[in-house]
Backbone bond lengths (Angstrom), bond angles and torsions (degrees), N, CA, C in turn:
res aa  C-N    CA-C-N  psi(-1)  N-CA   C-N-CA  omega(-1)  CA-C   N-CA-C  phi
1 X - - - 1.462 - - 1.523 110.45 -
2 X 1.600 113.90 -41.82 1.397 112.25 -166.24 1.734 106.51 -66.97
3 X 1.160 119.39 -24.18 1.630 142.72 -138.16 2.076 81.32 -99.40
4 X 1.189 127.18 -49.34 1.378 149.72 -164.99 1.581 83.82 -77.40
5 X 1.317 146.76 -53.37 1.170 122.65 -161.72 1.558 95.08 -104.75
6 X 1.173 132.81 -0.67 1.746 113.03 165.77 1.209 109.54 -86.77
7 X 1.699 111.31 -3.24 1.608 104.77 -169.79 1.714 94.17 -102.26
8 X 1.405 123.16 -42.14 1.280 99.01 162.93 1.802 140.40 -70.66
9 X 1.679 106.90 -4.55 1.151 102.32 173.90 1.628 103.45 -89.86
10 X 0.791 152.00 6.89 1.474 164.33 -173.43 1.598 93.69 -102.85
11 X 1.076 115.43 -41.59 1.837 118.24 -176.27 1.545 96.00 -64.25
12 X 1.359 125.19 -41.34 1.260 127.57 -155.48 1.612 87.53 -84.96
13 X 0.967 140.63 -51.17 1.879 118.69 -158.43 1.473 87.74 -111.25
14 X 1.495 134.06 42.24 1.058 98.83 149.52 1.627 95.56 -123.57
15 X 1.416 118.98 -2.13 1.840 112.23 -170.06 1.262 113.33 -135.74
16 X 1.555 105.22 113.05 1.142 104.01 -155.10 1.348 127.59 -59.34
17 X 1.221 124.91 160.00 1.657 123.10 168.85 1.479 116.83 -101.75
18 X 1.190 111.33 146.48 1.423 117.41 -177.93 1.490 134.14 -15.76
19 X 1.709 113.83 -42.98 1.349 149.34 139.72 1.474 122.49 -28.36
20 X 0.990 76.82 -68.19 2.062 99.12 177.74 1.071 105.93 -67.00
21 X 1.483 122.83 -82.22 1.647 123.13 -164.95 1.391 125.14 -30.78
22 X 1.302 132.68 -4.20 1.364 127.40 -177.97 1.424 90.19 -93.65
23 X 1.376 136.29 3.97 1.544 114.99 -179.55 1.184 92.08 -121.82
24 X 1.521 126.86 28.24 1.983 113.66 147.66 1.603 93.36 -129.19
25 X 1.317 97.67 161.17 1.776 123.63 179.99 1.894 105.52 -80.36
26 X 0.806 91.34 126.62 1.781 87.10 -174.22 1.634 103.02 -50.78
27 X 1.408 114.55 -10.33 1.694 76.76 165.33 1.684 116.13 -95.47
28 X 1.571 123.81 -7.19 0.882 135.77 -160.90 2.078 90.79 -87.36
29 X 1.457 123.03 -39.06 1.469 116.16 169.41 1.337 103.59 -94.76
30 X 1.481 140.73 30.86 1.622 125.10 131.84 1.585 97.04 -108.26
31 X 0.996 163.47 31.90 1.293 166.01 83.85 1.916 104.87 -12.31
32 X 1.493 92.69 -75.53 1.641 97.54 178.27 1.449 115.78 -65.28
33 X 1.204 127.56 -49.30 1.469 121.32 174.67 2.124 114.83 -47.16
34 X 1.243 80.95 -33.02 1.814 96.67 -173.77 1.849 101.22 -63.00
35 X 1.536 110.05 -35.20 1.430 129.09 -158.12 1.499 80.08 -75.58
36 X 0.837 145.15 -58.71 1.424 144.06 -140.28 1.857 107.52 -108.31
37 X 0.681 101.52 -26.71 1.873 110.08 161.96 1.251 115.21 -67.08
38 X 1.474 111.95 -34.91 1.680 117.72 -176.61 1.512 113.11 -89.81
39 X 1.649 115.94 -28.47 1.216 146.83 135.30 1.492 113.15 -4.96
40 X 1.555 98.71 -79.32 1.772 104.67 -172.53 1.678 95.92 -93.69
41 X 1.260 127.50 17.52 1.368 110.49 165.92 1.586 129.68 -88.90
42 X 1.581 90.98 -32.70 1.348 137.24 -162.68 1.907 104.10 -87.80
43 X 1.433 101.63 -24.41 1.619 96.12 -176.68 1.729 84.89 -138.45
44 X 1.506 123.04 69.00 1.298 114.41 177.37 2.060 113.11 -78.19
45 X 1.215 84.27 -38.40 1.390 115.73 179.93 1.853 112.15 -48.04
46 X 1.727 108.75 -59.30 1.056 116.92 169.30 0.814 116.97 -42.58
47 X 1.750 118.19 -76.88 1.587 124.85 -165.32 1.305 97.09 -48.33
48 X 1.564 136.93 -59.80 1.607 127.99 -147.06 1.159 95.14 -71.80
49 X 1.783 143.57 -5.44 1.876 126.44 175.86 1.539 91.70 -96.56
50 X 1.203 128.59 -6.50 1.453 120.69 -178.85 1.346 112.89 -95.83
51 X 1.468 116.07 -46.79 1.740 118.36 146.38 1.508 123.06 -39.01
52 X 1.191 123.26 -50.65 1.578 130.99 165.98 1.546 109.86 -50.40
53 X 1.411 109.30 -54.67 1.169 123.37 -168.72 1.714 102.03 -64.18
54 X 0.844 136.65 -63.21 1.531 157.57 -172.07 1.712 90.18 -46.03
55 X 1.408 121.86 -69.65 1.273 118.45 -156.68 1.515 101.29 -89.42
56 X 1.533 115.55 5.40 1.731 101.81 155.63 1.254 128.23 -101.91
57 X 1.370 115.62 -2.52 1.537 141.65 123.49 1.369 116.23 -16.47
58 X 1.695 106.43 -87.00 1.462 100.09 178.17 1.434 121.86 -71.22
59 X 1.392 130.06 -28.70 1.695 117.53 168.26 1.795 107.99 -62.14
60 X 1.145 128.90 -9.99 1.311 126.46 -169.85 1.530 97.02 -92.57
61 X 1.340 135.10 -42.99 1.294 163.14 175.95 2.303 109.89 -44.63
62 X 1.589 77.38 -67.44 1.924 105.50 156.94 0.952 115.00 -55.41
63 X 1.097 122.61 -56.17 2.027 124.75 169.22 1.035 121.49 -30.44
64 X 1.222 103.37 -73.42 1.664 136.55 -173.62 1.612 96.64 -56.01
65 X 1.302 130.50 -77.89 1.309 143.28 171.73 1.961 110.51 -32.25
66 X 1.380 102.32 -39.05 1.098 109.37 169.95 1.759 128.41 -61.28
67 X 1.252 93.08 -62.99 2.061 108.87 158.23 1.304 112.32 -35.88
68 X 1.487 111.46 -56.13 1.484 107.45 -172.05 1.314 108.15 -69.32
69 X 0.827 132.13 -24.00 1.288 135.03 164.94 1.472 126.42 -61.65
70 X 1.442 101.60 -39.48 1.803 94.70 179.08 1.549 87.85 -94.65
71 X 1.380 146.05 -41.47 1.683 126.36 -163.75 1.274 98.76 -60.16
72 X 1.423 148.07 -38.03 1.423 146.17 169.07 2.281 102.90 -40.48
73 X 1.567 80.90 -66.77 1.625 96.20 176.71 1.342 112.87 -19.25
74 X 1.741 89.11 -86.29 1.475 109.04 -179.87 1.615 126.34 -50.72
75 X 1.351 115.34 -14.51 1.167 105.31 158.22 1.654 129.37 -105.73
76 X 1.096 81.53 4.00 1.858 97.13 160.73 1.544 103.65 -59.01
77 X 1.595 108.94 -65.32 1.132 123.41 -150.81 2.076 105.29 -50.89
78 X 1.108 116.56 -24.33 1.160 117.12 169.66 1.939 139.36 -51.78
79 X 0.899 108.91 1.43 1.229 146.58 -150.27 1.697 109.37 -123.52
80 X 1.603 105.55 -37.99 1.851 96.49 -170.72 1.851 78.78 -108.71
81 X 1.320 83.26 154.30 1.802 134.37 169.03 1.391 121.14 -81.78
82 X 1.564 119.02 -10.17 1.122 143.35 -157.85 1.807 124.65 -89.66
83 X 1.806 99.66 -37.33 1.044 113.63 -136.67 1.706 90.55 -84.83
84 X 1.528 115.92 160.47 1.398 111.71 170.56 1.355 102.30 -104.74
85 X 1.590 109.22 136.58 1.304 105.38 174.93 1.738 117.11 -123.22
86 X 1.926 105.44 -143.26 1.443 96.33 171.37 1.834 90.06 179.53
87 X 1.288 89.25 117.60 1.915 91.82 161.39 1.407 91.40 124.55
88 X 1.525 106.64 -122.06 1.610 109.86 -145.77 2.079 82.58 -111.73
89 X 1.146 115.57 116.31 1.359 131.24 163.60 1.785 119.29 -44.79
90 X 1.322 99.01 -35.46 1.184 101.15 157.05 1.903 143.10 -137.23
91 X 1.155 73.04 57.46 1.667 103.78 -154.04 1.670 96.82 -67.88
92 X 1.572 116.74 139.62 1.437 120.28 -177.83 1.684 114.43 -76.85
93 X 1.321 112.87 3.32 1.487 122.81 179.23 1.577 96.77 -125.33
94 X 1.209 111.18 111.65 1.689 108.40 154.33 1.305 118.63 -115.54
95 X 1.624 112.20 132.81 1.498 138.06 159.24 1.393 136.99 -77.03
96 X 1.151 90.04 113.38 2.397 95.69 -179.21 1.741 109.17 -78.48
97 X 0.904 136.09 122.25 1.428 123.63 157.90 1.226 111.04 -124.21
98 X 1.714 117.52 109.44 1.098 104.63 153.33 1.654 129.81 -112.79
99 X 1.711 113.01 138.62 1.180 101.39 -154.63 1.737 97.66 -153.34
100 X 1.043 130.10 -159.56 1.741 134.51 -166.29 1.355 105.81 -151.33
101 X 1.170 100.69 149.60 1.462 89.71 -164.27 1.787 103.29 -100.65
102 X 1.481 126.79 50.76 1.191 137.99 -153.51 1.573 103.19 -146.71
103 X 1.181 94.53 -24.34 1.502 113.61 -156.60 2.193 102.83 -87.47
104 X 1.412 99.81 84.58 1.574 95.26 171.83 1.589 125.06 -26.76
105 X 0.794 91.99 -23.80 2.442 94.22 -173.02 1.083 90.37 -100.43
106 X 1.405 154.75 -45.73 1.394 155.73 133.87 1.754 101.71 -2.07
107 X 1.175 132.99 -41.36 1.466 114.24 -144.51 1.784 79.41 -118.30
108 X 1.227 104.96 -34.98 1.812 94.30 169.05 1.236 121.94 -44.13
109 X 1.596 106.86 -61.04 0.938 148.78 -176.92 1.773 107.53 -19.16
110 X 1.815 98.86 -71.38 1.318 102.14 179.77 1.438 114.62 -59.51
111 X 1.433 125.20 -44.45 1.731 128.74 177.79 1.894 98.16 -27.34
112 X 1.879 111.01 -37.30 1.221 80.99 -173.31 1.562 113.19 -112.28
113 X 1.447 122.69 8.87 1.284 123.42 161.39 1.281 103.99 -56.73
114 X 1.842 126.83 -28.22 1.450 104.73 -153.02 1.493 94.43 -97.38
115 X 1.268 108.84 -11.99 1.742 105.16 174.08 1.413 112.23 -72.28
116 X 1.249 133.80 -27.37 1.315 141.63 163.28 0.997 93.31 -41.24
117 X 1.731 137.57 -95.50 1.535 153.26 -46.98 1.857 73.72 -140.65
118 X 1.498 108.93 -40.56 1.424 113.44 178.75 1.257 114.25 -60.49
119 X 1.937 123.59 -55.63 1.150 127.01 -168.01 1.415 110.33 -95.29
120 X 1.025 113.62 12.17 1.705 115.61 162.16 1.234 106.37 -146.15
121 X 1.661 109.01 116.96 1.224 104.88 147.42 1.742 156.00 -118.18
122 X 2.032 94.01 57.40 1.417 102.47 157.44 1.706 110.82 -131.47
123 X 1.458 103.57 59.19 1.226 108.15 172.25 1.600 104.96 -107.59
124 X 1.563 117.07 148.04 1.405 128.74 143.31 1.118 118.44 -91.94
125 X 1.909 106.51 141.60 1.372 105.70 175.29 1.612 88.48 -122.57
126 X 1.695 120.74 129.38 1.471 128.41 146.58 1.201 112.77 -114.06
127 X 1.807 92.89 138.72 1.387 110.48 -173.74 1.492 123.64 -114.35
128 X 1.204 117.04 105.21 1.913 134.78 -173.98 1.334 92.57 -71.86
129 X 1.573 122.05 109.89 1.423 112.89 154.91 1.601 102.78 -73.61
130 X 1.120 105.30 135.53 1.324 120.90 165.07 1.479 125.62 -117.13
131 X 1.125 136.75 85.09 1.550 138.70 -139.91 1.698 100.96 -108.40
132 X 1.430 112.30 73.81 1.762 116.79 -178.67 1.262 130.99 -101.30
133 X 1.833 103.59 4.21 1.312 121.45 177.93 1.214 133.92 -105.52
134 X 1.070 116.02 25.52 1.289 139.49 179.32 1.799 124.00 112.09
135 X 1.070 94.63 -166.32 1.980 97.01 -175.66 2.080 98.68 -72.85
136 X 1.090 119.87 -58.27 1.506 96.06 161.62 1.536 138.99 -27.56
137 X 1.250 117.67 -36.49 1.247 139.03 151.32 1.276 122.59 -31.02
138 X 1.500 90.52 -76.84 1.619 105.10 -171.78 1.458 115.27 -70.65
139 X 1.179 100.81 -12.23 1.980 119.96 -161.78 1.922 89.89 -76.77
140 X 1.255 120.11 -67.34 1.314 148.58 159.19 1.478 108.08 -36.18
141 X 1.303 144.19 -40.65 1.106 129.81 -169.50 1.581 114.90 -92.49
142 X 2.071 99.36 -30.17 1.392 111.25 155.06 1.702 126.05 -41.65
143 X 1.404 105.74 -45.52 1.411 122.55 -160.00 1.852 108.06 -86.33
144 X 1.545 119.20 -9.52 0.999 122.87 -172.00 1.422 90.61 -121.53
145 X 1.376 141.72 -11.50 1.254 113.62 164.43 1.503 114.94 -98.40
146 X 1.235 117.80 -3.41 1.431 131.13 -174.01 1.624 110.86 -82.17
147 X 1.604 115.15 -18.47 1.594 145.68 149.07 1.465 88.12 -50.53
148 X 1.279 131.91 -107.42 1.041 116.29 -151.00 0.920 151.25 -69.64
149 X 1.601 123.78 36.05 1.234 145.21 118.80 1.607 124.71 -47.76
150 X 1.285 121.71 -3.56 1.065 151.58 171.63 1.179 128.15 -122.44
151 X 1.310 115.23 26.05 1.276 128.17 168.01 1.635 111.47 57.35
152 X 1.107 123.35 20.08 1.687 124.40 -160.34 1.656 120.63 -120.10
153 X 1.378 91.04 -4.67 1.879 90.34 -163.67 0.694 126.16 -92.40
154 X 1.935 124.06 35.94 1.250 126.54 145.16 1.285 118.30 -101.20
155 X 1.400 116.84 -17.89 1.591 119.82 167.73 1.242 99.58 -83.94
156 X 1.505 149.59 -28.17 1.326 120.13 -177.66 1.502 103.77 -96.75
157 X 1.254 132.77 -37.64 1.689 106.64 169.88 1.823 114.56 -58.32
158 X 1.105 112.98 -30.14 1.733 98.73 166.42 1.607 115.77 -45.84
159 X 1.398 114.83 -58.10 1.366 135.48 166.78 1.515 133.61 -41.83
160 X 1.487 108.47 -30.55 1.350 133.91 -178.53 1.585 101.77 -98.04
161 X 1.205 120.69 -44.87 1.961 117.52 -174.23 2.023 85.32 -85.24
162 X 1.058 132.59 -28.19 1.320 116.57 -165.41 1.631 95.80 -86.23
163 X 1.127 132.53 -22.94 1.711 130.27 -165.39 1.783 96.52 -74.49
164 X 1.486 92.83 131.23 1.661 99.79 175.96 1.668 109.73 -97.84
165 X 1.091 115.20 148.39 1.151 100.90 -154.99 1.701 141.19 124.48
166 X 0.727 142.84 154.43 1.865 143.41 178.45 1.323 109.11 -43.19
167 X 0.985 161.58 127.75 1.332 162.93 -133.26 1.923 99.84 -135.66
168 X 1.555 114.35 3.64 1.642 126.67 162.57 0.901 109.39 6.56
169 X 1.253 95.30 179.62 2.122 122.91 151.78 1.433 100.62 -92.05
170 X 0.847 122.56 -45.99 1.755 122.59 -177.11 1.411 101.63 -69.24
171 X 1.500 149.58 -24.28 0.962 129.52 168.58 1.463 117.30 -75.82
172 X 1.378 105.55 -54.88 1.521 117.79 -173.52 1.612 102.07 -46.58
173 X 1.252 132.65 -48.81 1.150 148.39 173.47 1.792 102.94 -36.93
174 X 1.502 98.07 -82.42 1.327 92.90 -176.71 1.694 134.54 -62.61
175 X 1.245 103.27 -8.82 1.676 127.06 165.52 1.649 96.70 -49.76
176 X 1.582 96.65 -71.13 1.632 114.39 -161.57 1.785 117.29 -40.77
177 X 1.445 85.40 -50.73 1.736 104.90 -170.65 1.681 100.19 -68.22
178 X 1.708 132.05 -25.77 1.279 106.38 -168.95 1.657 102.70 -113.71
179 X 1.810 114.69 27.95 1.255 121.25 144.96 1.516 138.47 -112.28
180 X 1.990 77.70 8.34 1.993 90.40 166.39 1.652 103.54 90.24
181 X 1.532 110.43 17.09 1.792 102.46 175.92 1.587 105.07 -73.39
182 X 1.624 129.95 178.12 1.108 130.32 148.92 1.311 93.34 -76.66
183 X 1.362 106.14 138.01 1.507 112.53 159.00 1.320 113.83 -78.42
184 X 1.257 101.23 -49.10 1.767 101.17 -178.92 1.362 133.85 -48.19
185 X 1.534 104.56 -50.04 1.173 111.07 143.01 1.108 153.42 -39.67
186 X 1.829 118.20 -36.53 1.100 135.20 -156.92 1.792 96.58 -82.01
187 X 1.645 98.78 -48.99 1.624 121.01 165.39 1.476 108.31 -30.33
188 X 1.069 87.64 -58.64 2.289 90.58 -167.57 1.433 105.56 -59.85
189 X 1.392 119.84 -46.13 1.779 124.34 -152.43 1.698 81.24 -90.92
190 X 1.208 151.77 -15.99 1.393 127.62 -168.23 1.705 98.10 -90.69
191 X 1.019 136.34 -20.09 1.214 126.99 176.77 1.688 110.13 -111.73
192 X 1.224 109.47 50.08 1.249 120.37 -173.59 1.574 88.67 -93.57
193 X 1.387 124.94 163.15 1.277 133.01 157.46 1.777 118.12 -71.77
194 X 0.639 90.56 -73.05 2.007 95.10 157.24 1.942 101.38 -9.85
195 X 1.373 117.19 -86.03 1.092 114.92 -174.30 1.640 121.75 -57.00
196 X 1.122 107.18 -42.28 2.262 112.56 149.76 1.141 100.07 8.14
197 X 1.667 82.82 -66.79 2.022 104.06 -123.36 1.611 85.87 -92.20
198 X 0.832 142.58 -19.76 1.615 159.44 -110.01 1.915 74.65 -108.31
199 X 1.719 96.92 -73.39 0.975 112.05 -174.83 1.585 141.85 -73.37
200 X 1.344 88.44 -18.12 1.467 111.28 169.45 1.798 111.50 -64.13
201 X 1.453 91.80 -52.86 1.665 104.97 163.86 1.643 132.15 -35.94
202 X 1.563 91.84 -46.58 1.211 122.20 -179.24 1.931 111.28 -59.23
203 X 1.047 85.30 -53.62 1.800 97.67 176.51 1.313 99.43 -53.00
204 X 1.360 121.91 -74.54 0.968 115.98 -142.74 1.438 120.90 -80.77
205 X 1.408 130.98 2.51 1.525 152.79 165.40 1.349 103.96 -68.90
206 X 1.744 111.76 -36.91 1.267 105.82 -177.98 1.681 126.16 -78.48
207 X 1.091 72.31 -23.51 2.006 83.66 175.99 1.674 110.20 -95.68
208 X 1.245 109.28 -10.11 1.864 117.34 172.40 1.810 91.73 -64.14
209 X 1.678 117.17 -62.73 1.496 134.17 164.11 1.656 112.73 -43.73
210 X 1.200 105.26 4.97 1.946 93.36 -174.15 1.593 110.34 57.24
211 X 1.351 134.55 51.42 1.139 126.03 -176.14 1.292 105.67 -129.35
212 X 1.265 133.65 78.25 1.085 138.87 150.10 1.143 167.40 -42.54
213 X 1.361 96.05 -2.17 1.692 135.19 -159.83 1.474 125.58 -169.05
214 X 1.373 110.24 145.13 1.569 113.05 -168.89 1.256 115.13 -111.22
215 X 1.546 122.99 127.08 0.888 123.66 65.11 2.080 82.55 -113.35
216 X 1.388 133.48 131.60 1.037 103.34 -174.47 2.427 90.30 -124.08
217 X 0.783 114.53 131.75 1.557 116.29 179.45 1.405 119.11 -103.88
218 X 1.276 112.64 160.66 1.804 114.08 -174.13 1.801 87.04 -131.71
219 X 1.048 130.40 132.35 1.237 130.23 169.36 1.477 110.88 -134.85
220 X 1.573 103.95 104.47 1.256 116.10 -172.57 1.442 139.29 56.81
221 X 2.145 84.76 31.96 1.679 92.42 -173.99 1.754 113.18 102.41
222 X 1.150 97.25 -27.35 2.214 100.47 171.26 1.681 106.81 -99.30
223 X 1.110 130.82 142.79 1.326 153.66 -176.65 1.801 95.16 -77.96
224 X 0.816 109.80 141.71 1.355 116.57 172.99 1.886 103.04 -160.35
225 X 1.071 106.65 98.60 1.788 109.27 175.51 1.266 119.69 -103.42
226 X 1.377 101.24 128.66 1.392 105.16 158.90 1.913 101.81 122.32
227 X 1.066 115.89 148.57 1.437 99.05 -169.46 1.393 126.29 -66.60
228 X 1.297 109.55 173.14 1.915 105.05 -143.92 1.710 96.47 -161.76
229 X 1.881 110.83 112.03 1.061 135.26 -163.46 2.181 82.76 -63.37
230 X 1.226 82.18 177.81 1.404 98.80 -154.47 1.941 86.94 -101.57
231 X 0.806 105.43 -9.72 1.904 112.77 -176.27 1.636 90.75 -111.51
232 X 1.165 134.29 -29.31 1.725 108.57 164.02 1.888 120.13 -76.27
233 X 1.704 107.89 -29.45 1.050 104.87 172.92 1.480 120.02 -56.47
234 X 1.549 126.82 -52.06 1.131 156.14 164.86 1.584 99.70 -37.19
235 X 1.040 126.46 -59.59 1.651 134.02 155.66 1.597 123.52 -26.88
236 X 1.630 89.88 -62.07 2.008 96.52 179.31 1.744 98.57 -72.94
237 X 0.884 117.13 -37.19 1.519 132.30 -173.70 1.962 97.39 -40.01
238 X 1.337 83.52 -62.96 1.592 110.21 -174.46 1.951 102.29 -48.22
239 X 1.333 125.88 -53.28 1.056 123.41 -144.12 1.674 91.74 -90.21
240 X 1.319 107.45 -36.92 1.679 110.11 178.95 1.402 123.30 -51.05
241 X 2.064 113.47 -34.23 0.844 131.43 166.02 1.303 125.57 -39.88
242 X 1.465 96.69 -55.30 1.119 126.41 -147.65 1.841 102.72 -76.63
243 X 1.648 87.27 -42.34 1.994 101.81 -178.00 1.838 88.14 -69.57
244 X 1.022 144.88 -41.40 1.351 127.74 -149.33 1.669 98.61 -83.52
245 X 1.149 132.09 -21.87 1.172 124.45 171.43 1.618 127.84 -79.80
């Protein structure tokens, strides 16, 4: 940063401004323009670790700004009755996932929530449908939260990210019926307004967090995007532990 503002205050007294330039002779401001061309030729190297440097500044800045944002979140989330989860209800580690059920790293993804959820048991898992891939998406995220009104929507989103294949109405359908949902039911509550907004909500918390993409996770209040081996989670898991004591 410091290197970025001696190189632009050096820009300023050596080229003239509109103001200025009538008090050098045009060969005296291509003289100076020349000074400063040879300038950034001569230290190309510098400026571009100070440019690097500068804008890992501000993503470090975004980060940070980002966290605070979901540890506020995430402890919002304590409070609704709503949320679908998975593991220990009151587990001293809680997990955000928000993700689509379209989304390939999404369907990895869970293989290793459930290896967690197995080898620990005081973890929470909450799950943000986030439906950004189109109307299949959203069709699917309807149909798995409209389950849990039925007590079911951790066995049928397992069922729904594990099915290969079109993610339909005719699938979701036939998913439902051979884990014992009402269908009929399930039909009515997925196009409820409630679940809309449910989800509409959902989006847009995630992008308040800078999260733009799925599979994207909050673990214990830090942002962590993008999919995440089941031995690094177990890792952050480890260090959170470790800070709370």
């Amino acid at each position: 940063m410091t290197r970025i503002l001696t190189i632009l205050t050096l820009a300023t007294l050596i080229i003239p401004t509109s103001a200025s330039a009538q008090e050098f002779t045009a060969e005296q401001q291509a003289k100076i323009q020349q000074m400063f061309k040879n300038y950034l030729l001569e230290n190309g190297e510098v400026i571009l670790e100070s440019v690097n440097n500068y804008q890992g500044e501000l993503v470090e800045k975004e980060q940070a700004n980002a966290n605070k944002k979901a540890a506020g979140y995430v402890d919002s989330l304590s409070a609704r009755k709503d949320l679908a989860t998975a593991g220990n209800p009151k587990g001293d580690i809680t997990i955000v996932e928000f993700f689509d059920y379209n989304c390939g790293y999404c369907s990895r993804a869970l293989n290793e929530i459930k290896t967690v959820l197995k080898d620990d048991e005081n973890v929470k898992v909450i799950f943000m449908d986030m439906p950004i891939l189109g109307a299949p998406s959203l069709e699917a995220s309807k149909w798995s939260l409209a389950a849990q009104n039925q007590n079911k929507y951790w066995e049928y989103h397992q069922r729904i990210m594990d099915h290969k294949g079109q993610k339909d109405e005719s699938a979701l359908e036939k998913i439902a019926k051979e884990i014992g949902l009402d269908v009929k039911k399930l039909k009515k509550d997925k196009d409820s307004e409630e679940i809309e907004n449910r989800l509409q909500q959902n989006i847009q918390e995630a992008q308040e967090m800078n999260i733009r993409g799925t599979p994207g996770f909050i673990i214990e209040g830090d942002i962590t995007p993008g999919y995440i081996p089941a031995a690094e989670i177990k890792r952050i898991i480890g260090e959170k532990r470790k800070a709370k004591s």
